[in-house]
Backbone bond lengths (Angstrom), bond angles and torsions (degrees), N, CA, C in turn:
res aa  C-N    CA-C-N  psi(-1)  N-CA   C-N-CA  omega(-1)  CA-C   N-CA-C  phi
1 X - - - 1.440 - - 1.523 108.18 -
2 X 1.734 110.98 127.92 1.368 90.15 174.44 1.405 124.53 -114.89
3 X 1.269 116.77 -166.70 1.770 111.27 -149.05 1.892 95.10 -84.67
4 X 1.791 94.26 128.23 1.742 99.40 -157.60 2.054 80.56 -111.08
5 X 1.040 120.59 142.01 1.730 113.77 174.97 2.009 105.61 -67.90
6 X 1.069 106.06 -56.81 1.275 118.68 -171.76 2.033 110.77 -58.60
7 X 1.547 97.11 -34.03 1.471 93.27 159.38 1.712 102.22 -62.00
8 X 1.119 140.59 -80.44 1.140 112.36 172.70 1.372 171.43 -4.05
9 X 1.553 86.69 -54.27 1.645 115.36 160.39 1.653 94.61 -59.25
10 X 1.271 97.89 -70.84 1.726 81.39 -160.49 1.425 124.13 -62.75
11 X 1.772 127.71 -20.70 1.252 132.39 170.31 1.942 97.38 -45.89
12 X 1.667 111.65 -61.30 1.007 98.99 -147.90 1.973 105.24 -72.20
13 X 1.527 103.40 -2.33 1.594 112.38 -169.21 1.880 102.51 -79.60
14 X 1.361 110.43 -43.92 1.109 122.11 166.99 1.656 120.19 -57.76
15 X 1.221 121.27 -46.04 1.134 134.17 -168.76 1.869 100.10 -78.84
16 X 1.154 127.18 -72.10 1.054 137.59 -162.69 1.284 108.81 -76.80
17 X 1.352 124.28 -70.16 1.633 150.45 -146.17 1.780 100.78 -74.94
18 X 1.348 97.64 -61.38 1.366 99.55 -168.85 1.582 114.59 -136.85
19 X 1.717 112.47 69.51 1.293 122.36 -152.16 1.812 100.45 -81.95
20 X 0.877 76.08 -22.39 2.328 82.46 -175.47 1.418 102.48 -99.08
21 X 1.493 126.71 28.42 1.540 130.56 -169.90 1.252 107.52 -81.44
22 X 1.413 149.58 92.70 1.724 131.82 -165.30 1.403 98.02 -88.47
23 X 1.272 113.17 90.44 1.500 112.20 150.88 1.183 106.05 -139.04
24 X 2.119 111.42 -143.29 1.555 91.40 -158.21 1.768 63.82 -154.52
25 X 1.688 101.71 83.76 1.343 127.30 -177.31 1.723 90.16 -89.73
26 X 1.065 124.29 147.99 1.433 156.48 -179.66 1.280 112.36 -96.50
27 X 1.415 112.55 96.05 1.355 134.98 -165.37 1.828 104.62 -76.99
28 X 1.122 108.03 -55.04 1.925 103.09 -176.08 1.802 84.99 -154.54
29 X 1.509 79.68 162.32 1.539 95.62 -172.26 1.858 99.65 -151.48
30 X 1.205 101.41 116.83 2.297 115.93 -163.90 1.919 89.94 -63.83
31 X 0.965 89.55 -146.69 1.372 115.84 -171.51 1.142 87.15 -111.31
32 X 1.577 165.33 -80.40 1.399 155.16 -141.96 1.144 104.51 -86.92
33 X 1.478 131.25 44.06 1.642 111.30 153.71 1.770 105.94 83.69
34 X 1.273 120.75 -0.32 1.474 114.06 -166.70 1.907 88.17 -113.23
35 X 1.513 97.84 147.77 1.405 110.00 179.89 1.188 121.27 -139.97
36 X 1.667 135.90 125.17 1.106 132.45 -163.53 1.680 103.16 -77.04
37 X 1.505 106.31 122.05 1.833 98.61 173.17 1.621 100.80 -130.81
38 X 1.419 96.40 -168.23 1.732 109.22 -174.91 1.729 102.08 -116.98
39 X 1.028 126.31 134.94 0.760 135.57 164.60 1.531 111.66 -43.55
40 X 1.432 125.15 146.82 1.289 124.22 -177.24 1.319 100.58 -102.00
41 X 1.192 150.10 2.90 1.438 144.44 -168.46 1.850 96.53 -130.70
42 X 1.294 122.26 -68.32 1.209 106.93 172.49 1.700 145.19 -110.51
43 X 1.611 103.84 12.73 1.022 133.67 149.28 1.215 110.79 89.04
44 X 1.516 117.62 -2.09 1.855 115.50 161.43 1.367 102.27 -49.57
45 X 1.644 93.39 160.08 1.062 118.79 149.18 1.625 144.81 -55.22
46 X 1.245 147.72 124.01 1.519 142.59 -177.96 1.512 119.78 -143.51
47 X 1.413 120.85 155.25 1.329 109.97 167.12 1.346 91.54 -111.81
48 X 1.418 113.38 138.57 1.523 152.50 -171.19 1.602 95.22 -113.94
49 X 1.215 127.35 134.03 1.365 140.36 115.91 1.651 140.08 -111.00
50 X 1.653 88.38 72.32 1.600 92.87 177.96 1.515 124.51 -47.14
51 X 1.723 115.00 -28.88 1.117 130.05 177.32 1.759 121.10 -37.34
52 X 1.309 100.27 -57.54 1.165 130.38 157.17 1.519 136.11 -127.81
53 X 1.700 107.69 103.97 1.359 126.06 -154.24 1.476 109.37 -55.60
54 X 1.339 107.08 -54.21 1.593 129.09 -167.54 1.634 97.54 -45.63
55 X 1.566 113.02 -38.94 1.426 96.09 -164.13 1.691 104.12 -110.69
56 X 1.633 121.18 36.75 1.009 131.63 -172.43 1.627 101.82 -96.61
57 X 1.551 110.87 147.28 1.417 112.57 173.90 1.531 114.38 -60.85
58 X 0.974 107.96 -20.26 1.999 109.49 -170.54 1.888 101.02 -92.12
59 X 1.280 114.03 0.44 1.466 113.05 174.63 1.477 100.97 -77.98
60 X 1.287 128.57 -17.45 1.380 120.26 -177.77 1.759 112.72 -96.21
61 X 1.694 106.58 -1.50 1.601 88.38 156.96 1.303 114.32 -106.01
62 X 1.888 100.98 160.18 1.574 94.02 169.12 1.300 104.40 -99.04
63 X 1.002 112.34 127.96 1.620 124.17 147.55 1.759 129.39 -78.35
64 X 1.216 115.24 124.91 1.644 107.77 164.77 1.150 143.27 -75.40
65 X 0.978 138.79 162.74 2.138 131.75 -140.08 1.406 94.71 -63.39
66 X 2.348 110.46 -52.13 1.515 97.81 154.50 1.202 132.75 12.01
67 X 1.557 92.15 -114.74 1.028 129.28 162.42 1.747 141.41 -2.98
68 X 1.781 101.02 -47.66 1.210 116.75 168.23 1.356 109.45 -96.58
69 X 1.444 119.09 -7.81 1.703 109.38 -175.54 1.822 89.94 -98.97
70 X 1.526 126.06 -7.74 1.595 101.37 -174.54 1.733 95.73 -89.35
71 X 1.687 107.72 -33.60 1.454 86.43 178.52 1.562 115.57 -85.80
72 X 0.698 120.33 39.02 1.707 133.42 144.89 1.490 121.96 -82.77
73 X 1.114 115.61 -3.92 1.457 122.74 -166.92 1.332 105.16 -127.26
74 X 1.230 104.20 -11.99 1.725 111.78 -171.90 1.664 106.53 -105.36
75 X 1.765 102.71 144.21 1.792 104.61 -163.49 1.409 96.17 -79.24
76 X 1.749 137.15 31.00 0.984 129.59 -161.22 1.786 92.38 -101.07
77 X 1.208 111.67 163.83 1.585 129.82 -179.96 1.331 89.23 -111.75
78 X 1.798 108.62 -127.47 1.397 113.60 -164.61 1.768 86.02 -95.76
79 X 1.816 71.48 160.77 1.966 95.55 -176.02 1.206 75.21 -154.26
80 X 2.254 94.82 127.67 1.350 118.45 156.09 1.610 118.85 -31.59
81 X 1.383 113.34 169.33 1.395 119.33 167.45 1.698 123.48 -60.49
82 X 1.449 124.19 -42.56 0.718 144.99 120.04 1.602 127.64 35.84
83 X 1.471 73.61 -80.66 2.071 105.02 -168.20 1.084 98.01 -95.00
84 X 1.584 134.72 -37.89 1.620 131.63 174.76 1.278 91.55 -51.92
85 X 1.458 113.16 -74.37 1.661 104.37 -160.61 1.445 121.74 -43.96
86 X 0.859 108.99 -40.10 1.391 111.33 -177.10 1.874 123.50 -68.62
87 X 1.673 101.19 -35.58 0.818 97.69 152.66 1.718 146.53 -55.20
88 X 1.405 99.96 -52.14 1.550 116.70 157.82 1.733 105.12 -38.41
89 X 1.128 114.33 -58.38 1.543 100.20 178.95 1.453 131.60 -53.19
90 X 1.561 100.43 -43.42 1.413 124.37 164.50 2.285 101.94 -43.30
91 X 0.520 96.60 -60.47 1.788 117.42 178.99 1.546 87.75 -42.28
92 X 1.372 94.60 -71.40 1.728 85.30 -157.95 1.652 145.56 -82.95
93 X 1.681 87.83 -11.87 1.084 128.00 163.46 2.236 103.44 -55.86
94 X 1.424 101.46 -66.44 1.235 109.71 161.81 1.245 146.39 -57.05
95 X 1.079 108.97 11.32 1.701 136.05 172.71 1.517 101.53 -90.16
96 X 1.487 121.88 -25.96 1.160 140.22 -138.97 1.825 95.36 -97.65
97 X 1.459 111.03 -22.91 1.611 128.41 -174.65 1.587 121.97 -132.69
98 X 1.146 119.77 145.17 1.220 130.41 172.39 1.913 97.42 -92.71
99 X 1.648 86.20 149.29 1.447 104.01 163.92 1.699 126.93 -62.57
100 X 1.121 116.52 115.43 1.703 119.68 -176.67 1.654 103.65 -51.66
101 X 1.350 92.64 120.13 1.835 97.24 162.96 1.046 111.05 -126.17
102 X 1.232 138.38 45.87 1.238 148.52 174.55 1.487 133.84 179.65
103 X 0.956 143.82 140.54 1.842 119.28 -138.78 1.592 76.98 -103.85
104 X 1.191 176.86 -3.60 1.395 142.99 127.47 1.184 121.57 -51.42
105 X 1.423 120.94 5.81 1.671 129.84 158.78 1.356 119.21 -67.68
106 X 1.552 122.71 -52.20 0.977 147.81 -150.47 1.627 104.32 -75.11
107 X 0.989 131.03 116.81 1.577 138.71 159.09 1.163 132.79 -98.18
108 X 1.388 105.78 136.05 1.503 108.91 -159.37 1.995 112.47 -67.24
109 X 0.787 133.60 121.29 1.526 108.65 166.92 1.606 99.08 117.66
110 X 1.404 106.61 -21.12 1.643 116.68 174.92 1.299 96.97 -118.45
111 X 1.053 153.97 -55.74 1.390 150.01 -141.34 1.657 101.76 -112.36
112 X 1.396 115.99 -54.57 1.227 137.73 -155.08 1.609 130.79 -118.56
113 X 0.684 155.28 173.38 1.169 161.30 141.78 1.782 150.72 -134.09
114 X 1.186 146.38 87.71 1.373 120.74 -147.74 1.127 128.96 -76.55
115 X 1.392 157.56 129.18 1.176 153.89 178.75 1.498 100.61 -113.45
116 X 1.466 122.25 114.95 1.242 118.78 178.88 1.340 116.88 46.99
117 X 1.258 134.02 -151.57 1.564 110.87 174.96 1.657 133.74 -91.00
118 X 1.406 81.24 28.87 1.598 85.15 174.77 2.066 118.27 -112.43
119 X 1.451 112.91 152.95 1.390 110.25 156.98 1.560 120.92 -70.28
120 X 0.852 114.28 138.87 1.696 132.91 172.78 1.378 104.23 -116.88
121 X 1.270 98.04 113.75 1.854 99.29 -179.37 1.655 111.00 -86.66
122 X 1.061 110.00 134.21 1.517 122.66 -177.35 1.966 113.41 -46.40
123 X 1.548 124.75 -158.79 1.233 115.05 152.78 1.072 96.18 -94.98
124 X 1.661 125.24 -32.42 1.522 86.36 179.27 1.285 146.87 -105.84
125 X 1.642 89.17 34.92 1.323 75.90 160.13 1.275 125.24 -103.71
126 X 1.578 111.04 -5.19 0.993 110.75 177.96 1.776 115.61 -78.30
127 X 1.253 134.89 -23.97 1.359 148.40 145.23 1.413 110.47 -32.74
128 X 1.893 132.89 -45.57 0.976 132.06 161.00 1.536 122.24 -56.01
129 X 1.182 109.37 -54.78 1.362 117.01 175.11 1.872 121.40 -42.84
130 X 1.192 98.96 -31.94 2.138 110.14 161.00 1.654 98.45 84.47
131 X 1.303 132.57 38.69 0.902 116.06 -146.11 1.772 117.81 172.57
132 X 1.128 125.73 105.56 1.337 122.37 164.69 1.217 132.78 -80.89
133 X 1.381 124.93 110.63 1.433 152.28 169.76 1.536 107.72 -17.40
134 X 0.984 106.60 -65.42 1.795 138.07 -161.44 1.222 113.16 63.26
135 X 1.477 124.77 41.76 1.620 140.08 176.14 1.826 104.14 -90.41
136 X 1.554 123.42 7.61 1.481 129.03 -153.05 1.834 104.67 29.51
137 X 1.003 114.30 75.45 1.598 127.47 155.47 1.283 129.50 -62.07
138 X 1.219 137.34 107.80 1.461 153.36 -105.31 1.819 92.42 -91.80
139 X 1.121 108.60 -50.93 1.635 118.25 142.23 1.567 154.14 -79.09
140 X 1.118 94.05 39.05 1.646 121.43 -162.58 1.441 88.65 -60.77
141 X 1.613 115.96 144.20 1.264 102.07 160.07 1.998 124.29 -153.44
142 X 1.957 73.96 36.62 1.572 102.68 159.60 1.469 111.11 -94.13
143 X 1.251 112.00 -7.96 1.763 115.02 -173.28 1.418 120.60 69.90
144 X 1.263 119.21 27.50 1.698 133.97 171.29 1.551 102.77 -70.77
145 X 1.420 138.23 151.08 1.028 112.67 -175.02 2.289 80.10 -149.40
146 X 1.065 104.15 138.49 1.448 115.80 -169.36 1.793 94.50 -87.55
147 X 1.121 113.16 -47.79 1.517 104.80 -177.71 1.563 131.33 -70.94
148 X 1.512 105.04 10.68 1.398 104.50 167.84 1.903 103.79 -115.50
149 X 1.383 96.04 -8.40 1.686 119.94 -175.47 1.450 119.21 86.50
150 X 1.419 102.24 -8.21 1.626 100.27 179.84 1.746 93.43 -142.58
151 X 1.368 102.34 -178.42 1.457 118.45 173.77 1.385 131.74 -32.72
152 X 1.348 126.85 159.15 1.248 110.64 -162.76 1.682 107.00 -87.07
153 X 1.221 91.98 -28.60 1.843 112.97 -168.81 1.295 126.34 -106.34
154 X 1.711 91.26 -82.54 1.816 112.05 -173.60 1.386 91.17 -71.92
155 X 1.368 124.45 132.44 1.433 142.60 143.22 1.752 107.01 -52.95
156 X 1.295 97.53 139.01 1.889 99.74 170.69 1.208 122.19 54.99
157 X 1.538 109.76 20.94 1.691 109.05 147.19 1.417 133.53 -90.98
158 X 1.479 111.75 137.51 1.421 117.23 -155.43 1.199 102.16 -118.78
């Protein structure tokens, strides 16, 4: 990779300027269109070429129609291979349950969890639910994140 100025700018914008920034800022970018980013869900490192899909690392998972219509809903950009997969499981696994509408619905260990005296809702239930809160939910798994006050990624999702 060779030395790009604007890769720079932003190393040192990321690094210095705006070090607690939660997005999924674009660290260097080669000469062919490929750009080193962070994953928006688990925060490795990847080279992405959204530019051109065909030769993108995420062209080698499959995802199901699911699958591609929940991350449509989610403020996430690119997610390692990794995090797709897992997501997809998350998907299909959740096909597997209906949404609790009634608290004798709700199961502990699937839906819920207790921490001291409170419930902690799982991802999936929050995946059941179709829908992000925007309360930053400790298991969010639209990728909204409350401590930057807005999204983790995509700018101007509502």
């Amino acid at each position: 990779m060779t030395f790009n100025p604007v890769n720079a700018i932003l190393h040192i914008a990321n690094t210095y300027l705006y070090p607690n920034f939660q997005s999924n800022i674009v660290l260097l970018i080669s000469d062919n269109n490929q750009m080193e980013t962070h994953c928006g869900k688990c925060n490795n490192l990847f080279v992405c070429s959204a530019e051109d899909i065909s030769r993108c690392h995420c062209s080698n998972v499959r995802l199901s129609a699911e699958t591609t219509a929940f991350l449509s809903e989610t403020y996430f950009d690119c997610l390692c291979n990794d995090c797709l997969k897992k997501v997809d499981e998350q998907v299909t696994i959740s096909q597997q349950y209906q949404f609790p509408t009634q608290r004798a619905d709700f199961q502990e260990g699937v839906h819920y969890y207790i921490e001291g005296s409170y419930w902690v809702f799982t991802e999936l239930y929050h995946m059941l639910r179709g829908q992000c809160c925007q309360s930053g939910c400790r298991h969010c798994v639209y990728g909204y994140s409350k401590k930057s006050g807005s999204e983790n990624t995509k700018s101007g999702k509502n």
